[in-house]
C-alpha positions, 0 to 999 in steps of 0.5 A, spaced: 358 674 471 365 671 473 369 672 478 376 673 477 380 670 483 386 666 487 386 659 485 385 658 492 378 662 493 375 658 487 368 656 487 370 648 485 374 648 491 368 649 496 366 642 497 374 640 499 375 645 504 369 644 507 370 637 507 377 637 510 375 643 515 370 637 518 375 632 518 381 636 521 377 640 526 377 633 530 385 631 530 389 635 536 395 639 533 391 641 526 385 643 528 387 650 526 387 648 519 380 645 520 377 652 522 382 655 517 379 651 511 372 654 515 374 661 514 376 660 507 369 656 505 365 662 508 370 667 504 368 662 498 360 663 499 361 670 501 364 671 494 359 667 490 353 670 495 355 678 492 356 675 485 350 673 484 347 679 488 350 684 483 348 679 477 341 680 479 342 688 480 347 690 477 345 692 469 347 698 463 342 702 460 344 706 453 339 711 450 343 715 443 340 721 441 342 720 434 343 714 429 345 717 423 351 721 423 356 724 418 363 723 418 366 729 423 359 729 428 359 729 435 353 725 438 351 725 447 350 717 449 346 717 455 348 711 460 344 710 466 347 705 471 341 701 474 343 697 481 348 703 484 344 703 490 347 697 491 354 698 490 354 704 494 352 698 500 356 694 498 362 699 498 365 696 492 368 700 485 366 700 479 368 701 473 367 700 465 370 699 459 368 700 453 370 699 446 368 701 439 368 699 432 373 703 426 367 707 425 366 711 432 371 714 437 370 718 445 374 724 443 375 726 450 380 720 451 386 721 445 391 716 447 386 711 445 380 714 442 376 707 441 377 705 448 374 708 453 375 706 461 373 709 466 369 709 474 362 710 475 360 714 480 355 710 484 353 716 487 349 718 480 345 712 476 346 716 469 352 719 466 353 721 458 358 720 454 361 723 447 361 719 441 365 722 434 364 719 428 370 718 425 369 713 418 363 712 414 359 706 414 356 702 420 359 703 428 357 700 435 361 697 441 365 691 439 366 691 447 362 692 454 365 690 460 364 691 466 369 690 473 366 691 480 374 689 485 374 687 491 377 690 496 384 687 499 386 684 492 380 678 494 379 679 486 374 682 481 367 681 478 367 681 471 360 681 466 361 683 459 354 685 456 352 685 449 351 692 447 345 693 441 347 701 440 349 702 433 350 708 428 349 709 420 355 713 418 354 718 412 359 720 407 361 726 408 358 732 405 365 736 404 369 734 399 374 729 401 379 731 398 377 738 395 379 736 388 376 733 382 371 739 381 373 741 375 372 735 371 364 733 374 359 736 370 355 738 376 349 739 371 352 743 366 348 742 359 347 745 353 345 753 353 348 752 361 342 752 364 343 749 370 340 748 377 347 748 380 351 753 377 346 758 372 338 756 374 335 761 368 336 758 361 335 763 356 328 761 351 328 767 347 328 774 345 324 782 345 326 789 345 330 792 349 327 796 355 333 799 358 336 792 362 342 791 364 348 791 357 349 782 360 342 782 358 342 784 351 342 778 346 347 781 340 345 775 336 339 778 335 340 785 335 344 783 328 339 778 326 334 784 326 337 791 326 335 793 332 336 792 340 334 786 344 335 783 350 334 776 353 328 772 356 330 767 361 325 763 365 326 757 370 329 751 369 325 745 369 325 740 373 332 735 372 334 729 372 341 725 373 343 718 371 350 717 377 354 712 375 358 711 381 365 706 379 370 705 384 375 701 381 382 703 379 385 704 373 386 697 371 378 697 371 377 690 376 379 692 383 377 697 387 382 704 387 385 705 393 382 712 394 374 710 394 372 714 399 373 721 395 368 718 390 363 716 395 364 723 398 363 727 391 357 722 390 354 725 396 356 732 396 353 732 388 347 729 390 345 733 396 346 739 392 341 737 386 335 734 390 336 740 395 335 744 388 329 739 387 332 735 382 331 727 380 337 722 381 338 715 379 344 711 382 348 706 379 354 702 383 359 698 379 357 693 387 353 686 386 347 686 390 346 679 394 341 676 388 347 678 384 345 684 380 348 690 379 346 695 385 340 700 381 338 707 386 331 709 383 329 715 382 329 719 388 328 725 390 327 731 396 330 730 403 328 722 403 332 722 397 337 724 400 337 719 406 337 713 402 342 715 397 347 716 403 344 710 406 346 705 400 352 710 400 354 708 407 353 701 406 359 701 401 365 695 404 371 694 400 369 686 402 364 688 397 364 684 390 364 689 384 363 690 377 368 691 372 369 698 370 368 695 362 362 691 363 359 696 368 359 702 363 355 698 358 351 695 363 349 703 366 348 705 358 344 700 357 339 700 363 339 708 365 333 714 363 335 716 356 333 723 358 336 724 364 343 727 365 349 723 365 355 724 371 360 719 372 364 718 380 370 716 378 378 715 377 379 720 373 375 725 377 380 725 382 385 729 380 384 735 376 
């Protein structure tokens, strides 16, 4: 802790007033400035007294609630202020200021949404705080400062704390933005059996027992001069092969609307293994070995919070892989049965 005060009331200044006071006192005519210089180094220890005071005493406590949010959630922050009692008989304020990354905002303060500054109550140890996440990808407070001030300008403790709070931002579930649905194949396949938009794949036929006119197979019926219905059944268990490439169109640096991507991977990929699907990930980032980032199969709710989890971790500083030399490298490695669905550019815009 610091304390930010006049020039004359530093701490380096002790041993000279002290020093002077002992010499003037003596002297006739000036023995008032030797008393002064007293009074000022009794003031000097008294403002290194109080400090360390508050150094020993004074401290934040932070408890979240959640660590994973997604983009748009809103999430309490406990904070708990340990050493109020003595501010309370001290008689001195205290305020706080706290600063966020990108990641996170105090939605209560609009003017400066990451910035939040405001006085603590002393006569209560614990306050909560709002959070909002606003951008995917990893948040924390880049700042934490905390002011006691002195009464008559005397001047103003300061103590910044580092602070190990931290939020994961997921990708948003929501389409971001509400286009590009049309050209994703959402688990379209031969016969349109899907778990997403037709779950019942059609296996057969036999003869009509009165079921709805949808229901008839006129193929059959043709084929056999006499009416048949459908047999559908369940669809298997699936498995997807995503290819996420978050290049431009010139296939080497990133497009300016990766986000979108990102959202669509994630919006598709909770939908298929809420549906009891299997998915494999592929992005066109290095990994810190220098190979290609490959997302094993996953599947249920943990799938899901892994595959956010890389998804979140996603930073333009990243080094990416070409759009060419990624397409050959997913046919190559990538589960031959598996269903193949491309995250791209031309699935930005319908």
């Amino acid at each position: 802790m610091i304390l930010s005060t006049h020039a004359w009331l530093q701490r380096r200044l002790l041993p000279v007033y002290l020093v002077s006071g002992a010499m003037l006192v003596f002297f006739p005519y000036v023995y008032g400035l030797g008393y002064i210089c007293f009074i000022v180094a009794s003031a000097i220890w008294m403002l290194e007294r109080t400090r360390q005071q508050l150094e020993r005493n004074i401290n934040l406590q932070f408890t979240q609630y959640e660590e994973l949010l997604f983009v748009g959630d809103e999430s309490r922050l406990v904070l708990v202020v340990d050493g109020v009692d003595e501010l309370d008989r001290l008689g001195l304020p205290l305020r706080i200021r706290l600063k966020t990354s990108s990641g996170i905002s105090f939605p209560a303060h609009d003017r400066i949404p990451s910035v939040l500054d405001f006085e603590i109550d002393v006569g209560r140890a614990r306050h909560e705080l709002v959070v909002r996440a606003e951008y995917r990808g990893p948040a924390t407070f880049e700042e934490c400062v905390i002011a006691v001030t002195l009464p008559f300008r005397l001047g103003t403790y300061l103590y910044e704390r580092p602070v190990d709070t931290r939020w994961t931002i997921l990708p948003s579930l929501l389409l971001h933005p509400p286009v590009g649905t049309k050209r994703l194949a959402l688990g379209d396949r031969p016969l349109l059996a899907s778990p997403l938009r037709n779950p019942l794949q059609l296996i057969g036929s036999k003869p009509y027992e009165g079921e709805p006119v949808k229901e008839i197979d006129w193929y059959a019926t043709a084929k056999l001069g006499r009416l048949q219905s459908k047999v559908f059944q369940q669809t298997t268990l699936d498995t997807f092969t995503f290819a996420l490439d978050l290049n431009g169109p010139s296939g080497y640096t990133l497009h300016h609307d990766f986000e979108s991507l990102i959202s669509q991977a994630a919006f598709i990929t909770s939908r298929l293994l809420k549906e009891d699907c299997k998915i494999e990930l592929f992005l066109n980032r290095f990994n810190e070995d220098g190979t290609m980032l490959h997302v094993p199969l996953q599947e249920g709710e943990r799938g899901i919070r892994f595959i956010l989890l890389q998804l979140a971790t996603i930073h333009p500083g990243n080094r990416f892989i070409s759009t060419d030399a990624f397409t050959r490298m997913v046919e190559r490695k990538r589960l031959k049965q598996s269903h193949l669905v491309w995250f791209n550019q031309h699935n930005l815009y319908d």
